[in-house]
Each structure stands twice: as C-alpha cells, then as structure tokens.
N, C-alpha and C positions, 0 to 999 in steps of 0.2 A: 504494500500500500504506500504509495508518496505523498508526500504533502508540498505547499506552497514552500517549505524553509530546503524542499531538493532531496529529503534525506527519505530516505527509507522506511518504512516497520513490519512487521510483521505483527501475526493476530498473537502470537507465542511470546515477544515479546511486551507485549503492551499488556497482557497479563500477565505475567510475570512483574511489570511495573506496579503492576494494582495492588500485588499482594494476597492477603489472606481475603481479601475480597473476592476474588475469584474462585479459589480455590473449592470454594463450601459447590457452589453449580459446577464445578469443573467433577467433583466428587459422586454429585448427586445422579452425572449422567452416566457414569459406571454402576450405579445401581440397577439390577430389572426388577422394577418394583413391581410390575405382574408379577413373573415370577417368582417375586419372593412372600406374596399375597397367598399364590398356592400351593407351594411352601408349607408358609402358618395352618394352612388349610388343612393338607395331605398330613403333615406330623401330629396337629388337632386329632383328627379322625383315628387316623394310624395307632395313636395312643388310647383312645377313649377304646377302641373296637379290642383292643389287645385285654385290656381292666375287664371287659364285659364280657368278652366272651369267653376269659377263660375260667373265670367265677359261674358261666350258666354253663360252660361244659362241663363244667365237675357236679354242678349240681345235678345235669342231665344224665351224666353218667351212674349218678343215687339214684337217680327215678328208676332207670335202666336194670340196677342190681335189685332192686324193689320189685319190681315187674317179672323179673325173671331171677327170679335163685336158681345157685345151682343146683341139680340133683344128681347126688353122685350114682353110677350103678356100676356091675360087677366088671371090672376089665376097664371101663372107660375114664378118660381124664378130663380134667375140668377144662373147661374152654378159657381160653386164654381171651382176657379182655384189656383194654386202655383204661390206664389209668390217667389218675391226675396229674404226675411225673410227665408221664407220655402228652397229653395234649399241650402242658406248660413249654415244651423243650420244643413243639413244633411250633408252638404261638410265637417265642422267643427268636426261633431259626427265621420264621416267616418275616417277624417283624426289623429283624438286625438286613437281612436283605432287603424289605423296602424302604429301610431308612437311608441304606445305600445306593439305591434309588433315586431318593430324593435326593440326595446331596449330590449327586455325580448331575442331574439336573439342574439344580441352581448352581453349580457350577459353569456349566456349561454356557449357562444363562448369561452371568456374569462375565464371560470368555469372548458372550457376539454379542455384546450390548456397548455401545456409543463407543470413544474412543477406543475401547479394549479391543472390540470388531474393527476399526479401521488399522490397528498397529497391528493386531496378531492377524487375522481374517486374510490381510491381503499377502503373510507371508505364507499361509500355509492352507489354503481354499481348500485345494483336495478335503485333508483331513480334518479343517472343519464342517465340511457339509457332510463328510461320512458319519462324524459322530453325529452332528443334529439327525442325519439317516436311519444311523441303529437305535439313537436312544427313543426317537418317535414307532419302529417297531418295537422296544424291550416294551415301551410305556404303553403300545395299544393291546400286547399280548397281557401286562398286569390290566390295565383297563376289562379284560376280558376275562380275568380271571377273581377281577373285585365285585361283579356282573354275578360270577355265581357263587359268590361269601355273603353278597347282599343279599340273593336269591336264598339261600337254605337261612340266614337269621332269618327273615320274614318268615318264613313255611315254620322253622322253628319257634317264631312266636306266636303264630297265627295259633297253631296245634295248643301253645301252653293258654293260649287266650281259650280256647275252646274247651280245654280240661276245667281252668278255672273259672270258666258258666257252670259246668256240669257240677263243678262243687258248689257252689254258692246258692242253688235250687235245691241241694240238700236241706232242709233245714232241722233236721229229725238227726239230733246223735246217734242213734240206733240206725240210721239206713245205713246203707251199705252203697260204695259208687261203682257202678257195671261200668268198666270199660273194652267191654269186649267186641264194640266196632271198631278199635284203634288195632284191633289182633292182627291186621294186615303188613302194619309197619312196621312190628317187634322180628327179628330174625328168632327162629328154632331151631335146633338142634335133637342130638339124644342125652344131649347132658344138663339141657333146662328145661323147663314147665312153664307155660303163661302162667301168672297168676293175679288178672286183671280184674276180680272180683275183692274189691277194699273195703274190710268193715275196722269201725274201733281206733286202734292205736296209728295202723297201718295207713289209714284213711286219712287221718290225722297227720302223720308224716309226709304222705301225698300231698296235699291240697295246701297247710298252713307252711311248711319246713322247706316247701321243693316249687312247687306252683307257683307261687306267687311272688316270689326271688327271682324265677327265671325267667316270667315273662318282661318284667320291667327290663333284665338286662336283655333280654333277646331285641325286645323293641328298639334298647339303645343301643345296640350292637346294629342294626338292621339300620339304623338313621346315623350312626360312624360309616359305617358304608360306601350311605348314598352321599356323606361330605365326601369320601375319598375319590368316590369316582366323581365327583365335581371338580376337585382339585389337577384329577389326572387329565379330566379332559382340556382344563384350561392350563397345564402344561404343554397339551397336544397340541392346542392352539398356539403359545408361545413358541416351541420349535418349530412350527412349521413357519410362523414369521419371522424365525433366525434364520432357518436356509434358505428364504427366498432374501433376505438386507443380504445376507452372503454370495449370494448366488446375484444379485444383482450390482453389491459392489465390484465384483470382479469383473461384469461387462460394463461397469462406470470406467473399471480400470483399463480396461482393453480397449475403450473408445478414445482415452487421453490420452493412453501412447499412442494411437494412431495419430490424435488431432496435434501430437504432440513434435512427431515425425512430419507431419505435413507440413505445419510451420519449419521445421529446421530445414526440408528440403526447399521450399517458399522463399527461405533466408539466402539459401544459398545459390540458389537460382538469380534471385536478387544481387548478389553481391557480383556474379559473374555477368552477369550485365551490364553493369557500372564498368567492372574492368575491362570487355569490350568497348567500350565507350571513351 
C-alpha cells in the first residue's frame, strides 16, 4: 500500500504498529467457533449418554437376572451372562474413542480456519483435503452408528415406560403383575425358566427398585443421543465447508500464478520494446 509521503506498508506491518490492539481479532479468527459450538455439544451429550446408560444397563441387566434365574440341571452349565464390569469397560472403550473423535475434529477445524488455512492449507492441499475427506466419512459412519444407540435407548425406554403403566394400574398389594406378553423379547435356553408372573416382594423389586430408575435414564440416554447426533451433523457441515475454503483456495492460488506470470511476461515484452526502440 503507498501513500502521499512515497513510502511503502504493508497490512502486516501496520498491525504490528497497533499492537495488542490487533492482536485480540487477529486471535479470534483462528478460532472455529462453529466448530467449537459442536464441540460443547458432542462432549455434553457424549458425557450425559455414558452417566445414563450405564446406571440403566446395570439396572436392566437386574430386571434381566429377575426375569430369568438360572436353573441348574444335571450335566449343564450356567449361561454365561454381562455383567456390570463388562458393559462399564465397553461404555468406557466407546467413549475414550469418541472423545478422540472429537478432538482430532476440532483440530482439524482449527488447522483450515482463517489465517491457519491460508499459511498451512496452501503448503500442503493434498493432505488437507484428504483429512477433511476421511474425517467426514469416520464422522458419517459414527453419525450412523449414534442412529442406532439413539434407536435401542428409545425402544428401551419406551418398553420400561410401558412396564411402569402396567405397574401403576396395580393398585391391590396382593395382585400379582402378568408379564407374559413381553415373553417374546426374553432369550431361553435349557438353563433358565421365564418367570414373568411377579407377586409380593419380587413385584416390589420390579416396578419400585428397577422400573422407575430406568426409564428416567433411558429417556435421558435417548435425548444425549439425539444432542450427539446434532452435534455430528453440524461437524458434517463444518468439514465439508473446510474442503471446499480449501479446495477453493488452491484455485484462488492457481489463478495468481497464472495472473501472476502474465504480468511478468507483459513486463517483459514491454521492456523489449523500449529496447527496440
């Protein structure tokens, strides 16, 4: 940029002249504050759905030993089932990879967002469009797989919703609660027995201890869910508007070397004219 006094500037140094005034918007546009929105979102979610579902899977898995004891007979051995160890260590596995996830995303974010995308972006295209590439397939195959975690909490709550109607129309200590149209979803064996007819103590264990614990978390498990998959999709939407600022800087950058070469051959064309002359 020139001015009236003949000299020079640039936009780099004239902020730098400014100081810590510049600096706070110079900061701000290295932020992706989308993606750091869904972020808060996805870790939110991530964290609530892990609290909840693994407090209704241990209680589901009571209902489950409730429902079906084992019976032992002559020769055969008990049926090996999950426990509460077991579902914790898969919730735990599950969630230490989507938090990797996440971060390898706001990463990435941060990598093709404002200045960071014009200094790194234009040295190394390839490999930033491949990552925004894979991480928008890793995030559409979790996207499709948070589809069917949000799909079973629902079914899962919907069912503990529907046991605890069938409790609450009890109102006779003495009855007993039939649930022997549920008989379809229980797996059998030769080493257990339904035993889907609840009177008394058992009944009691059912409906106050297990029921009504589970659906509040399933419900909240089922609505962490539908945040995550909110957040995944508006991650989906953020990469895919970093491969295209990527994908377009690089034909910003291919049209300036050309426009760039034209003037220098323009120059020189020019200058050999003169010396004709």
């Amino acid at each position: 940029m020139k001015y009236a006094n003949g000299r020079n500037y640039s936009y780099s140094s004239i902020s730098n002249k400014r100081g810590g005034c510049s600096r706070v918007p110079r900061c701000l546009s290295r932020v992706p504050f989308a993606t750091l929105i869904a972020t808060v979102m996805f870790c939110a979610g991530l964290a609530i759905f892990l609290g909840a579902t693994q407090r209704a899977a241990a209680s589901t898995l009571r209902i489950v030993d409730l429902l079906l004891p084992a019976v032992m007979t002559s020769g055969s051995r008990p049926r090996p089932r999950y426990g509460a160890d077991e579902v914790r260590a898969g919730l735990v596995g599950g969630g230490v990879s989507m938090g990797v996830l996440g971060l390898a995303l706001l990463v990435i974010a941060c990598l093709a967002t404002g200045p960071t995308r014009e200094r790194l972006g234009w040295r190394a295209r390839a490999g930033s469009r491949f990552c925004c590439a894979f991480l928008m397939a890793f995030t559409y195959l979790a996207l499709l797989g948070w589809i069917a975690l949000g799909a079973c909490a629902a079914l899962a709550a919907t069912l503990c919703w529907l046991a605890g109607g069938m409790c609450s129309q009890l109102k006779d200590e003495a009855s007993c609660l039939d649930l022997r149209q549920f008989e379809f979803l229980l797996p059998t064996d030769v080493s257990t027995q339904p035993q889907l007819t609840l009177c008394g103590g058992r009944r009691k264990e059912f409906c106050k201890d297990h029921i009504e614990g589970s659906t509040i978390l399933w419900t909240l498990g089922a609505a962490s869910a539908l945040v995550v998959l909110l957040s995944l999709i508006h991650h989906l939407m953020c990469l895919a508007a970093n491969y295209a600022h990527i994908k377009d800087e690089q034909k910003m950058g291919d049209l300036q070397l050309l426009h760039d070469l034209q003037e220098t051959e323009m120059a020189s064309l020019g200058q050999a004219s003169k010396d004709r002359f």
